[in-house]
N, C-alpha and C positions, 0 to 999 in steps of 0.2 A: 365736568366733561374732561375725558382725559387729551393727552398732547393729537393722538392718532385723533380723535372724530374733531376736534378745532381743524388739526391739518385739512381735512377731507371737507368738512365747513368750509375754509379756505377756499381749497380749491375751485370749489362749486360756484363758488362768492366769482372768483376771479374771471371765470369760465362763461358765466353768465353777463360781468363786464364785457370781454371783450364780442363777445358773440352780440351785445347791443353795441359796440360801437360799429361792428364790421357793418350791422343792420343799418346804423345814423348815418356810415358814409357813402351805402347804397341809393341810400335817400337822397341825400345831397343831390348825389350823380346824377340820378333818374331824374330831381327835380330842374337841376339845370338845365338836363337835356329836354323837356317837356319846358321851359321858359324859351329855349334854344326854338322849341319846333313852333310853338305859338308865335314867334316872333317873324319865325319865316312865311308863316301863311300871313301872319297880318301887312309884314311887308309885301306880299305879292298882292293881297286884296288891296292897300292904300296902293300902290303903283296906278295898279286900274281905274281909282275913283278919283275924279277931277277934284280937285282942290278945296272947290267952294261945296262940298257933298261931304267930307270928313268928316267935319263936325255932327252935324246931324246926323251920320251914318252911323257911327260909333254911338253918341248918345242910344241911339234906337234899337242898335244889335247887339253892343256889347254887353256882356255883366260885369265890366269894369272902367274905368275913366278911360279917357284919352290919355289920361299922363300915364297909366300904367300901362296900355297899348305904347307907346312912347319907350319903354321901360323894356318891355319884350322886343321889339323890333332893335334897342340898344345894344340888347343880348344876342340878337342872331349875328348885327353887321360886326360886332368883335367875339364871334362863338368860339374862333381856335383858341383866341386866349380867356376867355370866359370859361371855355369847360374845363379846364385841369388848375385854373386859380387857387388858392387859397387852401388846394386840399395835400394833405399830407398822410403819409399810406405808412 
């Protein structure tokens, strides 16, 4: 293979990198903000359900524990600093 088609190999190589990272940190984004919005409706449904109803309310409705309900609602009450965390552009 000569120096031109490795080059142009190269490139393609790299193009193809960075065009999956832009994609991974789209992801991110989207996924924090969709932790962000579940956390807010589950906080607004627990507000409304009296205390002793939790439990079995969640067991019954959710597809996920209570600790991970727990987890999203974590996420919405510190969302300004949750959604630009950890990420670097």
């Amino acid at each position: 293979m000569d120096q031109e088609n490795k080059g142009n190999e190269l490139d393609e190589q790299v193009q193809k990198i960075n065009a999956l990272h832009t994609e991974l940190t789209s992801l991110q984004i989207q996924s924090k903000q969709k932790t962000i919005e579940i956390g807010g409706l589950l906080s607004t449904l627990w507000d409304e359900l009296p205390y002793s109803g939790i439990d079995s309310w969640s067991k019954n409705s959710l597809a996920f524990s209570e600790r991970t309900a727990r987890m999203y609602m974590g996420s919405f009450a510190k969302k300004d600093k949750e959604l630009w965390q950890n990420f670097k552009f």
